[in-house]
N, C-alpha and C positions, 0 to 999 in steps of 0.2 A: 504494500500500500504506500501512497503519497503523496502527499498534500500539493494540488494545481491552481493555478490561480487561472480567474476570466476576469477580462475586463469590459465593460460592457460599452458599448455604443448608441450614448441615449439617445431614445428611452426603450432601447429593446437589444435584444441579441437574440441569434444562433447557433448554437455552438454543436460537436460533436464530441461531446463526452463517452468516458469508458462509461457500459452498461454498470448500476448498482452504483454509482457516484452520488455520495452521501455531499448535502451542502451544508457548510460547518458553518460557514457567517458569511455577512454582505456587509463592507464598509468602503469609505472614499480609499484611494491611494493618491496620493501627487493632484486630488481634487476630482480624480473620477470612481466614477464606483464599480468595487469588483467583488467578483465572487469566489472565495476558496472551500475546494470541496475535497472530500477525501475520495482518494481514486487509484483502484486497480490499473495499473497501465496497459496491463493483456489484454486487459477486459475488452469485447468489443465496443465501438464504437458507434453510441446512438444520437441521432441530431434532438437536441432540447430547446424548449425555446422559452424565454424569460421578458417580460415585461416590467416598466415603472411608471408607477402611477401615483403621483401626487394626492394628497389629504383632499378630499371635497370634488372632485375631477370624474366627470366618466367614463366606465370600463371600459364601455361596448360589452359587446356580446364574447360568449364564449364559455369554455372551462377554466378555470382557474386553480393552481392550488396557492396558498401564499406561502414566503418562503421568509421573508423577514422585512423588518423596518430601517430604517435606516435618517437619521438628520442629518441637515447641514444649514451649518451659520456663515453666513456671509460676511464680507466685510463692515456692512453699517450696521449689521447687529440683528437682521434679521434671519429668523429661522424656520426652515423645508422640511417638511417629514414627507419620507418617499416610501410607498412599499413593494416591495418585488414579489412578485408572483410568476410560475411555470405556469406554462402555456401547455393546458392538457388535451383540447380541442377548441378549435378558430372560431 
């Protein structure tokens, strides 16, 4: 096993993760936001797909699972709560 980082391309990504990749947390890095998950590297390879969706904002349609929360404070002091959720069906 071993710890992979994504980093996301807001307010969505694709990625192809090992099948069974556990997501440990979602926080900013260098001010973007990523995802570290814990990951088989043999494991095959399935495409996952990830959303962010701001406090108050709508989802659209779809399946969702949620996966964590995540703030951010800006420079004059205000502050984002964002949530990320897998994208189970479109």
């Amino acid at each position: 096993m071993k710890i992979w980082k994504y980093q996301f391309e807001f307010p969505y990504a694709v990625w192809e993760i090992p099948e069974g990749a556990e997501i440990l947390c979602v926080q900013l890095q260098h001010g973007k936001p990523c995802i570290w998950a814990k990951v088989d590297p043999d494991a095959k390879p399935v495409t996952r797909i990830f959303q962010i969706h701001p406090t108050g904002q709508d989802m659209g349609t779809g399946d969702f699972k949620y996966v964590r929360t995540y703030q951010v404070i800006d420079p004059w002091e205000q502050s984002f709560v964002w949530h990320v959720f897998e994208v189970l069906r479109a």
